[in-house]
N, C-alpha and C positions, 0 to 999 in steps of 0.2 A: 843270418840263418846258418846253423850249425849243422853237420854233418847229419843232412837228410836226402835218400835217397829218392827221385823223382823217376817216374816211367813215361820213357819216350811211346807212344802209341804206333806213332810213323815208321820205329827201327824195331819194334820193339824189346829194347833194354833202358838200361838204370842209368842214369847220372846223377852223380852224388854233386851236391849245394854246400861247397864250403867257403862260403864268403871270407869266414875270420883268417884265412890264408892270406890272405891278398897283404897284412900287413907283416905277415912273417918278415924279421930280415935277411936282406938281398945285399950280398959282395960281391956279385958281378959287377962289371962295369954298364953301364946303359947302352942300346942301340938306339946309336942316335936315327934318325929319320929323317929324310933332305928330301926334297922333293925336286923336280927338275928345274933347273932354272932356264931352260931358253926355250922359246916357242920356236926354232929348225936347230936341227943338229945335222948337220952334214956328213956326220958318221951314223946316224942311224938311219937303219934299213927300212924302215915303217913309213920316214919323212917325204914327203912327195918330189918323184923325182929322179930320188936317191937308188942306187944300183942295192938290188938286194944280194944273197948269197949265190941263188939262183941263176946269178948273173942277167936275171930280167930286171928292167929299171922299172919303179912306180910311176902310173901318172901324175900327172898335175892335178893331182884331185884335190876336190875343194870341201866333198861334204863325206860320207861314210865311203870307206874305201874295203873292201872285201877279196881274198885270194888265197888261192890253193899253198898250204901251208909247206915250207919249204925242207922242213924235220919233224916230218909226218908222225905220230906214235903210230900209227894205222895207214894200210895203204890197202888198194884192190889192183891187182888178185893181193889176196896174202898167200904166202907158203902155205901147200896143207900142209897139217898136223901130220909129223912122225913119232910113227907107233914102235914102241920098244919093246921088243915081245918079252914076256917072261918079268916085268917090272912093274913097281907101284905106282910110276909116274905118270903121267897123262897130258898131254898137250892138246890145242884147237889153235884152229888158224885165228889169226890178233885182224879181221879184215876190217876196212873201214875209210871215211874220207875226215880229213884234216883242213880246217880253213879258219884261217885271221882276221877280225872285223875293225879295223883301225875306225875308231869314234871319228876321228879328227883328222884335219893336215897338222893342226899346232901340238909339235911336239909334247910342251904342258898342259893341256886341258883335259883334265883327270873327269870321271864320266859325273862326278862330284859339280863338276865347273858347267857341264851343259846346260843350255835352257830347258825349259821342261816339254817345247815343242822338238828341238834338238832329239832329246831323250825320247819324245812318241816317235820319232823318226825311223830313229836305232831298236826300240821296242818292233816296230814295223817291219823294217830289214831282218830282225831275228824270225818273227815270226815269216818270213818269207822266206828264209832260208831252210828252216824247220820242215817247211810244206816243200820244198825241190828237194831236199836230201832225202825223206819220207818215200818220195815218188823212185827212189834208187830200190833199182830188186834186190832183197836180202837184208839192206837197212831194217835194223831193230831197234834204235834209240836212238834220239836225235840231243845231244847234252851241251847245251853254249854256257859258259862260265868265263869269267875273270880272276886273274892272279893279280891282286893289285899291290905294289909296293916289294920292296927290294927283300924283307923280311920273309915276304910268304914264297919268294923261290922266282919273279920273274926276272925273263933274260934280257928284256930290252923296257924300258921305263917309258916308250911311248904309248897313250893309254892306248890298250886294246882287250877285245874279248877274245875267245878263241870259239871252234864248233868241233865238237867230237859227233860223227856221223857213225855208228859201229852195228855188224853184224849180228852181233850178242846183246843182252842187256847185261848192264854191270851189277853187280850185286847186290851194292844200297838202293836200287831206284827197284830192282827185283823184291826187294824185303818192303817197299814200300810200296809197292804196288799189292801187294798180297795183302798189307796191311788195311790196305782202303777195299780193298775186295772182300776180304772174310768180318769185315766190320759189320754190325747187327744195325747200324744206321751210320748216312752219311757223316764219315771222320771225319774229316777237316771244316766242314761247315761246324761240326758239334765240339770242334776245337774253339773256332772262333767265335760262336757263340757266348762259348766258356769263361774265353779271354779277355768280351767285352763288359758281360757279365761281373769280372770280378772287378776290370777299370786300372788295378795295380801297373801291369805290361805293357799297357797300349799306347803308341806313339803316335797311330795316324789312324782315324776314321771318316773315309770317304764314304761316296755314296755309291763307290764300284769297287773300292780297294780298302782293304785295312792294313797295319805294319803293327808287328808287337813283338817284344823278345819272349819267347814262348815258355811258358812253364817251366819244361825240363831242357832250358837252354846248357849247351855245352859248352860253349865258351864264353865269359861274362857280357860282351857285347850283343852279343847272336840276336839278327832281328828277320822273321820272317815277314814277306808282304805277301796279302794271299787274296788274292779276287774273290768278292764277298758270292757269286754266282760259281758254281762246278764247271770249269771246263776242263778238257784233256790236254789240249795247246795252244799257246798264242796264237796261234792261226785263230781259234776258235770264240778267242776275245772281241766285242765290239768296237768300233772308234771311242767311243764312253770310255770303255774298260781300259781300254790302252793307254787313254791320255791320262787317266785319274792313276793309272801305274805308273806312269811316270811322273806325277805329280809326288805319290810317296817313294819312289826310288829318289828322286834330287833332293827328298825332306830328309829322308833317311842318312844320306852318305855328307850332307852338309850339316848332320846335325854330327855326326864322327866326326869330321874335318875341325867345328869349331869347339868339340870337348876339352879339348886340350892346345887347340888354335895350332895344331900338329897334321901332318899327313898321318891318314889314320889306315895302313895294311890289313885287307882283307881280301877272302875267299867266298865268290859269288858264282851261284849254280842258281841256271831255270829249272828246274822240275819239270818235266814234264811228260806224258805218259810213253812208254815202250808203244812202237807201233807196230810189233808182229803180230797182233791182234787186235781187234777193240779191247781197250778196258773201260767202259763207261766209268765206272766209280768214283778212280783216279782224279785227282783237285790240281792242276798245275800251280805253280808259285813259285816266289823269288826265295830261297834259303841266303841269308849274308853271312860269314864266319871270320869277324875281328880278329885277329888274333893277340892284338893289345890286352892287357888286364892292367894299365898304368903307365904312363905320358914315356915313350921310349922303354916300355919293360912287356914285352911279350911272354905269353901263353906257351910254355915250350910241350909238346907232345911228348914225355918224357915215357921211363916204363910201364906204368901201370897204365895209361893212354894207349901206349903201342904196341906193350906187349900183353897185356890182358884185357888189352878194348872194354877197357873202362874208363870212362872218359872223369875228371873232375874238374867239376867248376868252383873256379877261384873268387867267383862275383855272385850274391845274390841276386837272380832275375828281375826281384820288384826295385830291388835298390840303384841296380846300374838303369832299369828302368826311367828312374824317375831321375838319375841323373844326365842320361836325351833327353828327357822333356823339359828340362830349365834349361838345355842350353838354347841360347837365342839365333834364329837364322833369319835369313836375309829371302825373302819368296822372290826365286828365280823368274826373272820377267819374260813374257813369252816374246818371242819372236814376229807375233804375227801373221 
């Protein structure tokens, strides 16, 4: 696919499909990708036990371990906003709460490596954490995400997710919400519709969950997983819905891990709806954002990405598609 412009619905703007990029030559040197090799580090802060910054030690925990983030982006109270009279500038107070969901005690078990009952677990605890932070006065967005891998900017390599609890809603989840709101019929159901419809995208079809790299994917790997029913938040998902997500999340991130039989870096955000209000419309879902385009060669957000928020994709959708769907995986055995 040659330079064809695609419309995001969800943001809505353009991403242009330049797959024939992908084989331009590169004189950089590769980044290589190592993944951790020991299951306890005694230097790290996350290991059980282990003294954090904070000067509190972790427990001995054995299964999902969860705690008040110790380099908050956000905190409550925030400073109010100072007002500069006579100026263009504008400030609001950054309020909000910050907390760390450690998957694991074992340093290396990347959320790739969980069982998929493991995964309902931690799908469970998010959606529990979602519903208490919600219940905080002035909370307006509840945003749990992963930085996974050394590439995409994390500071300590023991797997973990993070929760942003903040007073505001941020931008992108603002433009998407409005998106699903002023839509003439339900988006995201009339995405996935679309997506099964066509067959090219699709990587997982459950009978509560679907996973597909979407249309107007922006970075060649990009796989959405979207609960085939509208909810507003995993709180609002059934035991069904939960387990069958986590059935295509361990499909999904095992099927990246064995593309290139590499640690595969990416950027994972739940969706899900702003709570200053009802928004019925609103579709929660998992967004994933590879940032690989090639076995040690990253996606770099260069100008025209950052500074003209046009994003370009270096991978045809259908092609990197169908290149997850041959690779072979291993169906994570349940726990029991």
């Amino acid at each position: 696919m040659v330079w064809e412009r695609r419309w995001n619905p969800l943001q809505e703007n353009w991403v242009t499909i330049a797959g024939h990029r992908n084989n331009r030559p590169w004189s950089i040197p590769e980044k290589k990708i190592l993944s951790a090799p020991n299951d306890y580090e005694s230097s790290c802060p996350l290991c059980p036990g282990n003294q954090r910054v904070s000067g509190e030690r972790n427990p001995d925990y054995s299964g999902i371990f969860i705690f008040d983030n110790d380099h908050p982006a956000f905190a409550l109270p925030a400073p109010s906003n100072r007002k500069i009279d006579n100026s263009p500038f504008v400030s609001a107070p950054a309020g909000g709460l910050c907390r760390v969901v450690c998957y694991s005690p074992i340093h290396n078990k990347t959320l790739a490596h969980l069982s998929i009952d493991e995964t309902k677990r931690l799908i469970d605890a998010w959606a529990e954490q979602t519903t208490e932070l919600m219940s905080y006065k002035k909370i307006e967005q509840v945003l749990i995400f992963e930085n996974s891998g050394e590439l995409v900017g994390v500071s300590n390599s023991h797997p973990h997710a993070q929760i942003y609890a903040t007073e505001f809603v941020m931008e992108g989840f603002r433009k998407e919400t409005r998106a699903f709101e002023k839509s003439s019929s339900p988006l995201m159901e009339s995405l996935l519709v679309a997506e099964i419809s066509d067959g090219r995208r699709m990587l997982y079809e459950g009978s509560e969950v679907c996973a597909f790299v979407p249309y107007f994917a922006q970075f060649p790997y990009e796989v959405y997983i979207v609960p085939r029913n509208r909810h507003q938040f995993l709180s609002d998902l059934s035991g069904s819905e939960r387990y069958d997500l986590a059935v295509a999340l361990n499909a999904i991130l095992q099927r990246y891990e064995a593309l290139w039989d590499l640690p595969f870096p990416y950027m994972l955000l739940v969706h899900q709806s702003p709570c200053e209000i009802p928004h019925p419309a609103y579709h929660a879902h998992i967004q994933i954002h590879p940032i690989l385009r090639g076995p040690n060669l990253p996606k770099y957000l260069a100008s025209v990405e950052t500074g003209a928020n046009h994003f370009l994709n270096d991978g045809s959708p259908e092609e990197k598609a169908a290149e997850l769907r041959a690779v072979k995986i291993i169906k994570t055995e349940r726990l029991g």
